[in-house]
C-alpha positions as CSV (number, residue, x, y, z in Angstrom):
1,X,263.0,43.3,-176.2
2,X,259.7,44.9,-174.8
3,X,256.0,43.2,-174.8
4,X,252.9,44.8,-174.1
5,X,249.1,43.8,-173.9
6,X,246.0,45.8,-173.6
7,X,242.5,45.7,-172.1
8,X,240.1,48.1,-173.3
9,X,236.6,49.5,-172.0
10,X,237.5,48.1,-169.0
11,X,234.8,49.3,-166.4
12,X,236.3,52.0,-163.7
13,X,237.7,54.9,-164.2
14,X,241.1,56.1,-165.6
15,X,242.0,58.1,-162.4
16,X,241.4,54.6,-160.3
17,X,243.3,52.4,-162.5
18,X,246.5,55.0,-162.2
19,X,246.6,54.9,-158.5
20,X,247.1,50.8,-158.8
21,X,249.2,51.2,-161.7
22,X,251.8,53.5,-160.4
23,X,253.3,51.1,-157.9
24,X,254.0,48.3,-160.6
25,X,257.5,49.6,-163.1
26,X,260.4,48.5,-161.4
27,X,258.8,45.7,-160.4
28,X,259.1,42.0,-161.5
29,X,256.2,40.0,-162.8
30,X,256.0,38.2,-159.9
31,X,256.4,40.9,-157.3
32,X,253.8,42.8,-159.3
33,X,251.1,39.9,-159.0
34,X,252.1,39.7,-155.3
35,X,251.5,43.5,-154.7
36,X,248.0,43.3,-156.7
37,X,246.9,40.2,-155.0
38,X,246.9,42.6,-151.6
39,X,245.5,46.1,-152.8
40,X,242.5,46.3,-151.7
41,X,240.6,47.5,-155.0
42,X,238.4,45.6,-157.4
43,X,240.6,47.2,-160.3
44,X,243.6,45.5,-158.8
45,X,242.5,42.3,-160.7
46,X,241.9,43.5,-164.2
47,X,245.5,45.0,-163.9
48,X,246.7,41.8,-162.9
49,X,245.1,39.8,-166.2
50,X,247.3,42.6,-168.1
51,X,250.2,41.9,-166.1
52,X,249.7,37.9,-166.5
53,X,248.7,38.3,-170.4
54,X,251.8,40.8,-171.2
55,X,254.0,37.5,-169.3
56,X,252.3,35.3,-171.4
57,X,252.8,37.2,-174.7
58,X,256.3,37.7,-174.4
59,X,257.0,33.9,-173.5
60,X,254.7,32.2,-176.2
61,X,255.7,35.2,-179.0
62,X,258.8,36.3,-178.5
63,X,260.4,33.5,-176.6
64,X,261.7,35.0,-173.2
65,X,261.9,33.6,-169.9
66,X,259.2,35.1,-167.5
67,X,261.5,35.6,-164.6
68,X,263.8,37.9,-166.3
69,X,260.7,40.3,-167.0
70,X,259.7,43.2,-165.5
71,X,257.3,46.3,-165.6
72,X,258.6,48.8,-167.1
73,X,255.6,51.2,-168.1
74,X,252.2,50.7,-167.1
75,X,249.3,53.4,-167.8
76,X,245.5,54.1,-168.1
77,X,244.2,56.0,-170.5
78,X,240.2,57.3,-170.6
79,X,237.7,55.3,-172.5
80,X,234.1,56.3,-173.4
81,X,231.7,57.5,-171.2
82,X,228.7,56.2,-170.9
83,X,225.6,58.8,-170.1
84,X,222.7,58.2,-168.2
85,X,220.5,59.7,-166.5
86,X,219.3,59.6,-162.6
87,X,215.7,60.7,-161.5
88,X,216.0,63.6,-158.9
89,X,213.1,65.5,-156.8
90,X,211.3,68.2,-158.1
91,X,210.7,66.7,-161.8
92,X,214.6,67.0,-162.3
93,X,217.3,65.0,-163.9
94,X,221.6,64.2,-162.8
95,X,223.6,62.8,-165.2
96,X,225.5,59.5,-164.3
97,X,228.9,59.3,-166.1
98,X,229.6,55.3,-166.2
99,X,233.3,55.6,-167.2
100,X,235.6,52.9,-168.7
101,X,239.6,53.1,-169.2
102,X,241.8,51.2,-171.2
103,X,244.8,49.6,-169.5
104,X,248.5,48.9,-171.1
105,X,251.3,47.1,-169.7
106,X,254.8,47.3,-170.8
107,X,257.4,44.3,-170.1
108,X,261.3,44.8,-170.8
109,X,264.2,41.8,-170.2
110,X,266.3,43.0,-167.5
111,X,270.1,42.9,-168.7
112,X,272.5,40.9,-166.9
């Protein structure tokens, strides 16, 4: 029986998010917090508040003991883009692309 939660328009980009993410299936809930509470990234927490609200959905909904879970997909998608501008010399203009990501995390019982 699988869980999942969500955070969306979280700020940082998709391409950051992946590099934390892709250390986590495999992993128990509890090794996974332990490996975020050491990466040294400021995404690293948001990812764990999915982690700990996926743990949390599957024990209050679906009744499952949280030490039998672990991660078994975890992903990034793109969000929106924000546009702005950024003065530059000369009477000219940059963009600045503020870009968000939404971040999913899938927990499965291990059998046995």
């Amino acid at each position: 029986m699988e869980t999942r939660a969500s955070a969306r328009n979280v700020k940082g980009s998709a391409r950051k998010a992946r590099l934390i993410l892709a250390r986590l299936p495999g992993l128990s809930v509890d090794q996974a917090l332990a490996l975020l509470r050491y990466v040294p990234s400021p995404h690293a927490r948001d990812v764990s508040k999915v982690v700990l609200s996926a743990a949390a959905n599957a024990e209050n909904n679906l009744a499952l003991d949280v030490d039998d879970l672990y991660v078994k997909r975890a992903f990034a998608d793109e969000g929106v883009t924000v546009k702005r501008y950024k003065a530059r010399s000369r009477g000219r203009a940059s963009p600045r692309l503020r870009r968000h990501s939404h971040i999913t995390v899938v927990l499965d019982e291990r059998e046995g």
